[in-house]
N, C-alpha and C positions, 0 to 999 in steps of 0.2 A: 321811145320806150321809157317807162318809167325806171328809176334807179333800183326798184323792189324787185323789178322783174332781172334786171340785169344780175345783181347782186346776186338773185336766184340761180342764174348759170354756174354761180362758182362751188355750188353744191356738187355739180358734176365733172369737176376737175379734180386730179389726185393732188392730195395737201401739198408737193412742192411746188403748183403752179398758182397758192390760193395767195389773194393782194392783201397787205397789212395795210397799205396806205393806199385806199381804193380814191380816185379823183373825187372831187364833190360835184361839178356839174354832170349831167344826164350823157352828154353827146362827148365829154371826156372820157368819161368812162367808159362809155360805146367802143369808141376809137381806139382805147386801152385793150379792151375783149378781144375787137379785129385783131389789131397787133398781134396779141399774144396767140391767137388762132393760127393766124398766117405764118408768124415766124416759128410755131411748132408745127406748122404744117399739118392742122388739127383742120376741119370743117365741123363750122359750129353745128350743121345738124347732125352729122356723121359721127361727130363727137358726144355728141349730149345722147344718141342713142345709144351707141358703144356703150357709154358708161353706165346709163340705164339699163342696159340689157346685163353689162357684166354684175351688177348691182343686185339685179333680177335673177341672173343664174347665178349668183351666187349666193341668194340668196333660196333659190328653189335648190340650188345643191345640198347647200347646209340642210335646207328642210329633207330634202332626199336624204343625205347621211345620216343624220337624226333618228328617219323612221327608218333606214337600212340597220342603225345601230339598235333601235328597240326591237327589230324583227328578230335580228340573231340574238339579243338576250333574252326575247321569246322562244326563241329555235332550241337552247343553250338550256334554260327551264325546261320547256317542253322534252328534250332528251335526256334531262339531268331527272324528272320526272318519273320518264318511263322506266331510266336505271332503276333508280329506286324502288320504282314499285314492280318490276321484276325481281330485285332481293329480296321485297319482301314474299314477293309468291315464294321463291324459293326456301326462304326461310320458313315458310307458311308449310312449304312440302315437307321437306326436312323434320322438322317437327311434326308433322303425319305420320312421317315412315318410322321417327324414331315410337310414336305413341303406339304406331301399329307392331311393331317390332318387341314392344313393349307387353303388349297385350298378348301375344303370341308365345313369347317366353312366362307369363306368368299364368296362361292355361297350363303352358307344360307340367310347370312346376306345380301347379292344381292338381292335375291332373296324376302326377308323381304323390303329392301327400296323400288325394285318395287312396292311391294303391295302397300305400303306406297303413292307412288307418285300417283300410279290407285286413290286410295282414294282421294286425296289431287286433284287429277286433277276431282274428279266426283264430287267432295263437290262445287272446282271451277266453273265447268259448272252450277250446279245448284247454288248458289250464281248470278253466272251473270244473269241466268234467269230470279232469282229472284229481281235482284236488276234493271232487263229491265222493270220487268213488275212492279214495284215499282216508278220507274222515271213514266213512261205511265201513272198510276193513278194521279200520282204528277203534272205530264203538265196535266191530264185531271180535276182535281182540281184547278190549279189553272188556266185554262180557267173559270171554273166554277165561279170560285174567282172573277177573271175578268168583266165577266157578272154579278153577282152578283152585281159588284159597279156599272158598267155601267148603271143597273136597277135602280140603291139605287140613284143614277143621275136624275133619270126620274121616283122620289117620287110616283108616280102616278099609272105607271106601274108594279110595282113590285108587289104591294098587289093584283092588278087586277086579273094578272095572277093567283094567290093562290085563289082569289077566285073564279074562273072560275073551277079552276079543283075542 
């Protein structure tokens, strides 16, 4: 084996078992590897998959967790979403019923002033009837008035007439 390739094994050991002062020849170093396999009771292939594999699932886990976590802060949106825009329908209603509620109390009260003005306009016609045929007697008195002096002028005539009827 080449020393690159060996050297490469120690990528898949955990940092306390990695060499600071790795041998320099090829077949020391070899022997060094064995060593340390055997006396941890490791198999270099059973080892170097292990570590690979746990490398690899923890690696697909992280990625698992990862997209587990962006799902539930999609999930979290998604629900925190819907809230929302159920308030706002609600709100959206609310504000209907209040408009309609609205509209409904201000026919009434329409509907109250007209009466109101009916009234206010029949009281009016009759006032002016009344106040037509009020003037009428008032010019018909004071023609009367009129006459009156005009007789009370001509001393003589006034009483005659009274006593003639």
């Amino acid at each position: 084996m080449i020393s690159a390739e060996i050297t490469g094994y120690f990528q898949y050991l955990p940092p306390e078992y990695h060499i600071i002062n790795m041998p320099s020849s090829p077949t020391s170093s070899l022997n060094y590897l064995n060593d340390l396999i055997i006396n941890n009771n490791y198999s270099s292939s059973s080892n170097s998959q292990d570590l690979m594999m746990s490398n690899n699932s923890t690696s697909d886990e992280d990625h698992h967790q990862s997209i587990v976590i962006l799902d539930e802060r999609k999930q979290r949106r998604m629900l925190s979403n819907r809230e929302s825009a159920r308030r706002s329908r609600m709100r959206k209603q609310r504000h209907l019923d209040e408009l309609q509620a609205q509209v409904i109390r201000l026919r009434n009260e329409n509907n109250c002033l007209i009466d109101k003005l009916n009234q206010v306009s029949e009281t009016q016609d009759s006032v002016l009837k009344e106040n037509s045929k009020l003037k009428e007697e008032a010019s018909d008195l004071r023609q009367l008035v009129c006459e009156l002096k005009s007789n009370k002028n001509n001393n003589n005539s006034f009483p005659r007439e009274f006593e003639d009827n």
